[in-house]
Backbone as CSV, one residue per row, in Angstrom:
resi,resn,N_x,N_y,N_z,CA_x,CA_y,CA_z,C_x,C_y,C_z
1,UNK,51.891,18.531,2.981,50.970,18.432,4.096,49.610,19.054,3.741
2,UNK,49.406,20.105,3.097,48.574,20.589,2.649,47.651,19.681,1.615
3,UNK,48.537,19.128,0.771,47.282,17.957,-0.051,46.881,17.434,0.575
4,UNK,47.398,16.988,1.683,46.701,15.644,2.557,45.711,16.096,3.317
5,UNK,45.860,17.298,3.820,44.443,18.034,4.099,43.676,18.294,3.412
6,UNK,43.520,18.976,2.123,42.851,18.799,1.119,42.155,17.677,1.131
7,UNK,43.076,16.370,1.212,42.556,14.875,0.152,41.371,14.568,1.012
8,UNK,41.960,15.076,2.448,41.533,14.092,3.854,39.760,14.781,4.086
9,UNK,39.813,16.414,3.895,38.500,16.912,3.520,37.484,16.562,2.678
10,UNK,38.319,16.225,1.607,37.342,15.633,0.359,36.883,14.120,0.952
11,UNK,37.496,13.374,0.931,37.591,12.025,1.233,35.804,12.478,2.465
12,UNK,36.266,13.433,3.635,34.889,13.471,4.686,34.104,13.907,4.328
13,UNK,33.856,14.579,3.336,32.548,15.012,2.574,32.043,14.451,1.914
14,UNK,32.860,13.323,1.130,32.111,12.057,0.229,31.372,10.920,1.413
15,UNK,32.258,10.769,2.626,31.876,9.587,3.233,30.552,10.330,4.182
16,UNK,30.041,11.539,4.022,29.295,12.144,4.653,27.966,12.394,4.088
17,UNK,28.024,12.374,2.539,27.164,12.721,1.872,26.389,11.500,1.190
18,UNK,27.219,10.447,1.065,26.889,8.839,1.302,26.299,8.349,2.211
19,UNK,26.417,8.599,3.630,25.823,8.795,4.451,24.094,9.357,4.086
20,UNK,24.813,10.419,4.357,22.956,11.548,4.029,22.243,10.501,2.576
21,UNK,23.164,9.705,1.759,22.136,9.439,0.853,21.678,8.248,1.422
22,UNK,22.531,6.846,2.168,21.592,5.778,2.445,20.797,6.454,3.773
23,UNK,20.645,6.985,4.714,19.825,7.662,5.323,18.555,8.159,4.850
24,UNK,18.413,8.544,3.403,17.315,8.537,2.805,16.458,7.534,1.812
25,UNK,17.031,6.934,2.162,16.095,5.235,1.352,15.594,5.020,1.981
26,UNK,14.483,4.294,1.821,13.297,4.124,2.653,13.118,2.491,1.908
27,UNK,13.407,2.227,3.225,12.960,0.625,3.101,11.513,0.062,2.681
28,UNK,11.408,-0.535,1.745,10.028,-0.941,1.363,9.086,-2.061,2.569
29,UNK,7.919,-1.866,2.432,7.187,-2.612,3.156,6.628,-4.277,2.817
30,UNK,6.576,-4.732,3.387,6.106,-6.365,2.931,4.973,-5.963,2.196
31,UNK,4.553,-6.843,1.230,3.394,-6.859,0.924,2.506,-7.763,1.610
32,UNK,2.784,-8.507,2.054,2.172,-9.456,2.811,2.104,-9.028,4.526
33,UNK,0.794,-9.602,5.175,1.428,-9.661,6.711,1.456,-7.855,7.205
34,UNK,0.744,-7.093,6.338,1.276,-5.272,6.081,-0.439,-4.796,6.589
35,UNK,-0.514,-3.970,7.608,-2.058,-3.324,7.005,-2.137,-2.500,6.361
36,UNK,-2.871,-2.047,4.888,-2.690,-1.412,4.109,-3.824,-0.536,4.267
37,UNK,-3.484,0.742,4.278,-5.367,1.441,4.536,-5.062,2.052,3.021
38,UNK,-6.625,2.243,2.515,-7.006,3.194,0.955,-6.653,4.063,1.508
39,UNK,-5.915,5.016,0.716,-6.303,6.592,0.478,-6.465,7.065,-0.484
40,UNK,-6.506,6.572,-2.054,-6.940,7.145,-2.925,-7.708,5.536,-3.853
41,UNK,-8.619,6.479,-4.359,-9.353,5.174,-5.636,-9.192,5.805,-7.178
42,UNK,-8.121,5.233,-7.954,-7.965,6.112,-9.038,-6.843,6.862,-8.901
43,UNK,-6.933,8.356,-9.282,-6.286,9.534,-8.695,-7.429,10.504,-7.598
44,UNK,-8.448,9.723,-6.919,-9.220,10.652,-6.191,-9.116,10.335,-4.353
45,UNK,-8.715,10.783,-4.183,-8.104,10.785,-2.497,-9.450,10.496,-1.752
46,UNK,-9.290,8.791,-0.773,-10.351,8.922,0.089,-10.481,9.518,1.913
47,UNK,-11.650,9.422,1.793,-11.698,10.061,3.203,-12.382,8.900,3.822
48,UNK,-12.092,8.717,5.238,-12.620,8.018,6.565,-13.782,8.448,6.801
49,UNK,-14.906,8.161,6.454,-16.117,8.536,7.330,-16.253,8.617,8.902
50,UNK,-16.830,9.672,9.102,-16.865,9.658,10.958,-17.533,8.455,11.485
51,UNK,-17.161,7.657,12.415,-17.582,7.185,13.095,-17.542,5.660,12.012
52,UNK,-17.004,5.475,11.052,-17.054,3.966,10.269,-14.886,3.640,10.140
53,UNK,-14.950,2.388,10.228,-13.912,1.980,10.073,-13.489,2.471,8.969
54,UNK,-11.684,2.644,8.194,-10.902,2.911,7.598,-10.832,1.596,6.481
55,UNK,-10.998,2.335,5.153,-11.108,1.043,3.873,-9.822,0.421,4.414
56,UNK,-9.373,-0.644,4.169,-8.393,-1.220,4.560,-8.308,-2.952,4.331
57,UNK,-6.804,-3.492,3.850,-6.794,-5.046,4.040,-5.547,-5.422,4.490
58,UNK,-5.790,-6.757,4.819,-4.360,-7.051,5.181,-3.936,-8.508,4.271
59,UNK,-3.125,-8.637,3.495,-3.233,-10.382,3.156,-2.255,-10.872,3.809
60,UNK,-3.097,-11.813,3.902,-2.597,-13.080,5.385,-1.942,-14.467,4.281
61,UNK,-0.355,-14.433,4.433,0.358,-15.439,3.880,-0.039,-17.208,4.387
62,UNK,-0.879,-17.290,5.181,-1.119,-18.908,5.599,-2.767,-18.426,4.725
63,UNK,-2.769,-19.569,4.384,-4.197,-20.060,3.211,-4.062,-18.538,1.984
64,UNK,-3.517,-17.945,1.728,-3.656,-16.362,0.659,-5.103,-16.103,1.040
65,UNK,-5.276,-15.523,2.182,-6.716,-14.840,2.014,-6.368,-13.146,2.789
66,UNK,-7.081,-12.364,2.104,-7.202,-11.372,2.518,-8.356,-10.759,3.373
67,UNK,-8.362,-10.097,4.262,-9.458,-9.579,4.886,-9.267,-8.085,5.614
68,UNK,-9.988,-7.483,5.748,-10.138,-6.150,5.629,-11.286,-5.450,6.213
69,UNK,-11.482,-4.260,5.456,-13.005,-3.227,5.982,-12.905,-2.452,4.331
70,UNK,-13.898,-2.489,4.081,-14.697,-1.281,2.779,-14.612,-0.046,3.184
71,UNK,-15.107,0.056,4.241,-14.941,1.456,4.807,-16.494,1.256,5.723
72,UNK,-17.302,0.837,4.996,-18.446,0.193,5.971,-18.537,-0.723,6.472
73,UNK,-18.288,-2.223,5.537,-18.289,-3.431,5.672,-16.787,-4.120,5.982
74,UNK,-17.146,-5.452,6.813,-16.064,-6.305,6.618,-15.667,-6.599,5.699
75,UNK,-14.542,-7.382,5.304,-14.672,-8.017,3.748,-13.289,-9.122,3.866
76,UNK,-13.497,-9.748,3.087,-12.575,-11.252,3.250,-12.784,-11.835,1.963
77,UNK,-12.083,-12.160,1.451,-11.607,-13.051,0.230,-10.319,-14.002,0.138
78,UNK,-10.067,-14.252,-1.287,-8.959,-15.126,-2.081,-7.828,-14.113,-2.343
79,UNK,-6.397,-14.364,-2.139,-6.007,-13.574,-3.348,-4.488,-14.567,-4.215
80,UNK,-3.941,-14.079,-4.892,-3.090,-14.844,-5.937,-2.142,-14.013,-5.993
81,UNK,-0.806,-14.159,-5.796,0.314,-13.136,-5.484,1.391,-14.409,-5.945
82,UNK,1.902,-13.611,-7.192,2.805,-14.112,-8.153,3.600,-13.341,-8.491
83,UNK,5.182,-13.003,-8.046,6.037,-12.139,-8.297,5.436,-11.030,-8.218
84,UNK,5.358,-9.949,-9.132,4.755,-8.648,-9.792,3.474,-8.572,-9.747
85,UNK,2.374,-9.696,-10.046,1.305,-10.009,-10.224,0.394,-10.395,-8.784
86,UNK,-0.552,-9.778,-9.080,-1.347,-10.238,-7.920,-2.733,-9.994,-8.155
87,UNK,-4.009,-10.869,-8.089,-5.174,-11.222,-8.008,-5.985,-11.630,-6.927
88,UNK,-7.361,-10.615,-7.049,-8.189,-10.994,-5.857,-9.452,-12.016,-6.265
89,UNK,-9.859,-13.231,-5.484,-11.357,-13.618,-6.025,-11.564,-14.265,-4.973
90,UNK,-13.037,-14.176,-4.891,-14.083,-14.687,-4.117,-14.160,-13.557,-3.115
91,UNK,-14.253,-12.537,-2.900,-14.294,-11.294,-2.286,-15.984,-11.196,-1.937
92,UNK,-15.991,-11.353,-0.747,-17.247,-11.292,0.049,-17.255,-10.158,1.452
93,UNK,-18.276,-9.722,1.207,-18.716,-8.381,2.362,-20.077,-8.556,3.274
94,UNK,-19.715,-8.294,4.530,-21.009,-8.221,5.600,-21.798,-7.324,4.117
95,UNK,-23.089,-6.998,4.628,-24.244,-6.378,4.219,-24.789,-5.205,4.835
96,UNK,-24.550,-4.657,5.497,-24.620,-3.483,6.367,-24.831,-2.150,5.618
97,UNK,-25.391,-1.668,5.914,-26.219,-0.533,5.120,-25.597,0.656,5.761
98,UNK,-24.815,1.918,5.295,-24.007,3.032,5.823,-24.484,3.810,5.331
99,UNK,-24.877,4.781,6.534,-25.629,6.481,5.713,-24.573,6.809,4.648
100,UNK,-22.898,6.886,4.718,-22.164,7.389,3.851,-21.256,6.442,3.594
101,UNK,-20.131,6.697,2.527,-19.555,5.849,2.367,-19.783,4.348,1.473
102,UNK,-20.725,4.541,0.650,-21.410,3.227,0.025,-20.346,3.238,-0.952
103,UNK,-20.245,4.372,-1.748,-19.375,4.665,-3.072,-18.238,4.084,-3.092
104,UNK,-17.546,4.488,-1.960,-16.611,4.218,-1.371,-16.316,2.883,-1.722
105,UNK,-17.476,1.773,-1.088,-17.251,0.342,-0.591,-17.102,-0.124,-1.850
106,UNK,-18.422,0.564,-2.906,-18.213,-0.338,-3.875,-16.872,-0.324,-4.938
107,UNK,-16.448,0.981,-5.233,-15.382,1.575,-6.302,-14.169,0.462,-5.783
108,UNK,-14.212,0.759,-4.431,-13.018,-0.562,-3.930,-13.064,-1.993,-3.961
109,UNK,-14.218,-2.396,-4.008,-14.608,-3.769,-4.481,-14.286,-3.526,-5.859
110,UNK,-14.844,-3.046,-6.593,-14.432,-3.026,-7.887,-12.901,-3.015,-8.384
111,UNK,-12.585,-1.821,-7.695,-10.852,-1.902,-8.093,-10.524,-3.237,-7.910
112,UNK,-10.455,-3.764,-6.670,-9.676,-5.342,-5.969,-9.955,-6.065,-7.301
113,UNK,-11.117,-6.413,-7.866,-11.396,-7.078,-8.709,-10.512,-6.887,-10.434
114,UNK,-10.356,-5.806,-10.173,-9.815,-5.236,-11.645,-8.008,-5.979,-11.188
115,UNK,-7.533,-5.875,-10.068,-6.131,-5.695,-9.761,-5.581,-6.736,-10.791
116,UNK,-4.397,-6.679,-11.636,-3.541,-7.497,-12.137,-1.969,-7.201,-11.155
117,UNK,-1.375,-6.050,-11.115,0.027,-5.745,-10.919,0.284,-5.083,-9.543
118,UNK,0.736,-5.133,-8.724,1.335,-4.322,-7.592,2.860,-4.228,-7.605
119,UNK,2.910,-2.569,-6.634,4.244,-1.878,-6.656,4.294,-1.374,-5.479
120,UNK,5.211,-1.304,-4.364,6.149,-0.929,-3.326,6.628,0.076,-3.518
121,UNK,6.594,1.516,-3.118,7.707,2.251,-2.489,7.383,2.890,-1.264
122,UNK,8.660,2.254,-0.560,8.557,2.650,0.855,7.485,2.214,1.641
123,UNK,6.278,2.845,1.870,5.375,2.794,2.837,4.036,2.790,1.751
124,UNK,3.906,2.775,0.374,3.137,3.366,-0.751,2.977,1.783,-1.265
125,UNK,1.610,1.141,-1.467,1.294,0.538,-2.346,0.485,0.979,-3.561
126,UNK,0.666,0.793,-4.638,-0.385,0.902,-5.620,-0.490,-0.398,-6.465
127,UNK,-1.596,-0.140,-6.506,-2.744,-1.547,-7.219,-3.084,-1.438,-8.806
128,UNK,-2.322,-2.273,-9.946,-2.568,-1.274,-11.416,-3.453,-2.563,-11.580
129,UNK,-3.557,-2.118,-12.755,-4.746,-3.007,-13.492,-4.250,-3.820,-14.612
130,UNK,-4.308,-4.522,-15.568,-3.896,-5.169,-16.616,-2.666,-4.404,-17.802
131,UNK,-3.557,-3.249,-17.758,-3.252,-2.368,-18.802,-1.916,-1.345,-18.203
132,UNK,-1.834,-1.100,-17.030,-0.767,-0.424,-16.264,-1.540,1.071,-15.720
133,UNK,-3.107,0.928,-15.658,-3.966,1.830,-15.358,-3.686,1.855,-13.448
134,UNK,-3.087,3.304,-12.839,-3.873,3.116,-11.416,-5.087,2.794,-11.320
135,UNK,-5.476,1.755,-10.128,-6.459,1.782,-9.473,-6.828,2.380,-7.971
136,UNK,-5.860,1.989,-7.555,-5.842,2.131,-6.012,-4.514,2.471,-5.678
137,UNK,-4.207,3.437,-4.191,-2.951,3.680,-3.577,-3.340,3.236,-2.403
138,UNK,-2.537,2.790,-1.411,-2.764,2.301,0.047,-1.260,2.822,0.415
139,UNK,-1.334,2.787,1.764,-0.276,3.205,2.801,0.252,2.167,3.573
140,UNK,0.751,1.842,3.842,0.926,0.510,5.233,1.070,1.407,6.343
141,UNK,0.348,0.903,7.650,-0.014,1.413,8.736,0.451,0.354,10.018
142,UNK,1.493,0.897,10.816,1.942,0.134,12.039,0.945,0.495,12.881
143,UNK,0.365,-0.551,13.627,-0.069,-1.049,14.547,0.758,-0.792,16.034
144,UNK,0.004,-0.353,16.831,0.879,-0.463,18.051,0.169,-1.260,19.209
Protein backbone atom coordinates (compact mmCIF):
# COMPACT_ATOMS: atom_id res chain seq x y z
CA UNK A 1 0.00 0.00 0.00
CA UNK A 2 2.70 2.18 0.66
CA UNK A 3 4.27 1.95 -3.00
CA UNK A 4 1.13 2.87 -4.34
CA UNK A 5 1.26 5.94 -2.42
CA UNK A 6 4.56 6.60 -3.26
CA UNK A 7 3.84 5.75 -7.15
CA UNK A 8 0.48 7.74 -6.91
CA UNK A 9 2.61 11.01 -5.49
CA UNK A 10 5.12 10.78 -8.06
CA UNK A 11 2.79 10.10 -10.88
CA UNK A 12 0.94 14.02 -9.28
CA UNK A 13 3.96 15.80 -9.38
CA UNK A 14 4.89 14.84 -12.93
CA UNK A 15 1.27 15.53 -14.17
CA UNK A 16 1.65 18.90 -12.24
CA UNK A 17 4.81 20.08 -13.35
CA UNK A 18 3.75 19.35 -17.07
CA UNK A 19 1.19 21.35 -16.37
CA UNK A 20 3.34 24.42 -14.98
CA UNK A 21 5.44 23.71 -18.19
CA UNK A 22 2.63 23.98 -21.06
CA UNK A 23 1.27 26.94 -18.98
CA UNK A 24 4.40 28.61 -19.85
CA UNK A 25 4.58 28.59 -23.66
CA UNK A 26 3.58 31.37 -25.08
CA UNK A 27 1.80 31.11 -28.14
CA UNK A 28 3.32 32.93 -31.04
CA UNK A 29 1.67 35.80 -32.81
CA UNK A 30 0.54 35.95 -36.55
CA UNK A 31 2.70 37.70 -38.53
CA UNK A 32 0.22 38.91 -40.58
CA UNK A 33 -3.14 40.83 -39.67
CA UNK A 34 -0.72 41.66 -36.04
CA UNK A 35 0.01 45.44 -35.06
CA UNK A 36 3.50 45.47 -34.55
CA UNK A 37 4.90 48.66 -32.73
CA UNK A 38 9.15 49.36 -32.91
CA UNK A 39 10.83 49.25 -29.84
CA UNK A 40 14.20 48.84 -30.71
CA UNK A 41 16.30 49.78 -34.14
CA UNK A 42 19.39 47.58 -34.02
CA UNK A 43 20.15 46.84 -30.35
CA UNK A 44 19.05 50.60 -29.43
CA UNK A 45 15.60 50.80 -27.71
CA UNK A 46 13.04 53.34 -29.19
CA UNK A 47 11.06 55.83 -27.55
CA UNK A 48 7.44 57.36 -28.50
CA UNK A 49 7.75 60.94 -28.89
CA UNK A 50 5.19 63.05 -26.90
CA UNK A 51 2.43 63.90 -28.59
CA UNK A 52 3.46 61.83 -32.24
CA UNK A 53 2.12 58.46 -33.07
CA UNK A 54 4.03 55.07 -32.13
CA UNK A 55 6.58 53.66 -35.12
CA UNK A 56 4.43 50.92 -36.03
CA UNK A 57 2.95 48.49 -39.09
CA UNK A 58 0.57 46.20 -39.71
CA UNK A 59 0.72 43.82 -42.99
CA UNK A 60 -2.51 43.41 -44.42
CA UNK A 61 -2.82 39.71 -46.09
CA UNK A 62 -5.46 40.93 -49.04
CA UNK A 63 -3.15 42.75 -51.85
CA UNK A 64 0.52 42.18 -49.27
CA UNK A 65 0.63 45.75 -48.43
CA UNK A 66 1.74 47.07 -45.34
CA UNK A 67 0.89 50.30 -43.66
CA UNK A 68 1.82 51.87 -40.59
CA UNK A 69 3.35 55.23 -38.78
CA UNK A 70 7.36 56.14 -38.68
CA UNK A 71 6.77 57.59 -35.65
CA UNK A 72 5.99 60.94 -37.48
CA UNK A 73 4.70 59.96 -40.74
CA UNK A 74 2.18 57.63 -42.26
CA UNK A 75 3.69 55.06 -44.31
CA UNK A 76 2.32 52.30 -46.68
CA UNK A 77 4.03 50.05 -49.00
CA UNK A 78 4.62 46.43 -50.78
CA UNK A 79 5.73 43.61 -48.91
CA UNK A 80 6.85 39.81 -49.99
CA UNK A 81 6.41 37.17 -47.24
CA UNK A 82 7.81 33.80 -48.23
CA UNK A 83 8.05 31.17 -45.50
CA UNK A 84 11.11 32.58 -43.33
CA UNK A 85 11.68 35.34 -45.77
CA UNK A 86 10.13 38.50 -46.03
CA UNK A 87 10.64 41.80 -48.14
CA UNK A 88 9.50 45.33 -48.16
CA UNK A 89 9.25 47.66 -51.55
CA UNK A 90 7.72 50.58 -52.71
CA UNK A 91 7.57 52.07 -49.15
CA UNK A 92 6.16 55.56 -49.29
CA UNK A 93 5.65 58.26 -46.39
CA UNK A 94 3.37 61.47 -45.87
CA UNK A 95 6.06 64.38 -45.73
CA UNK A 96 5.46 66.02 -42.56
CA UNK A 97 8.14 67.69 -40.87
CA UNK A 98 8.52 66.61 -36.78
CA UNK A 99 10.41 68.77 -34.27
CA UNK A 100 11.67 65.15 -33.00
CA UNK A 101 11.77 61.95 -34.05
CA UNK A 102 13.15 62.36 -37.75
CA UNK A 103 16.03 59.76 -36.89
CA UNK A 104 13.74 57.68 -35.83
CA UNK A 105 11.57 57.73 -39.20
CA UNK A 106 14.40 57.41 -41.22
CA UNK A 107 16.71 54.39 -39.46
CA UNK A 108 13.21 52.55 -39.80
CA UNK A 109 12.71 53.18 -43.33
CA UNK A 110 15.98 52.06 -43.77
CA UNK A 111 15.85 48.92 -41.71
CA UNK A 112 12.28 47.82 -43.67
CA UNK A 113 14.35 48.16 -46.68
CA UNK A 114 17.36 46.12 -45.55
CA UNK A 115 14.70 43.24 -44.15
CA UNK A 116 15.48 39.71 -45.73
CA UNK A 117 14.35 37.17 -42.64
CA UNK A 118 11.72 37.34 -39.83
CA UNK A 119 11.28 35.46 -36.43
CA UNK A 120 8.32 34.98 -33.85
CA UNK A 121 8.56 34.47 -30.26
CA UNK A 122 5.59 34.86 -28.50
CA UNK A 123 4.60 38.47 -28.71
CA UNK A 124 8.50 39.48 -30.13
CA UNK A 125 9.13 40.08 -33.76
CA UNK A 126 12.54 40.64 -35.08
CA UNK A 127 13.45 41.79 -38.54
CA UNK A 128 17.22 40.31 -39.66
CA UNK A 129 18.81 41.29 -42.60
CA UNK A 130 20.48 39.05 -45.30
CA UNK A 131 23.43 38.31 -43.36
CA UNK A 132 21.46 37.24 -39.99
CA UNK A 133 22.30 40.95 -38.70
CA UNK A 134 19.34 42.42 -36.19
CA UNK A 135 17.64 45.16 -37.53
CA UNK A 136 14.59 45.80 -35.85
CA UNK A 137 12.46 44.24 -32.74
CA UNK A 138 8.65 44.97 -32.67
CA UNK A 139 6.05 43.76 -30.14
CA UNK A 140 2.52 42.89 -31.32
CA UNK A 141 0.01 45.09 -29.63
CA UNK A 142 -3.87 44.10 -29.02
CA UNK A 143 -6.13 46.53 -29.85
CA UNK A 144 -9.19 46.92 -27.84
Amino acid sequence: MKRIIQVSAMLLVALLLVGCASAERTVDEPLVNTYWKLTHLSDAPVTVVEQQREAHFVLHIQDQRVMGSTGCNRMTGRYRLQGDSLSFAQLASTRMACPDGMQTEQAFLNALGQVAEWRIEGQRLTLLDAQGEVLARLEAVHLT
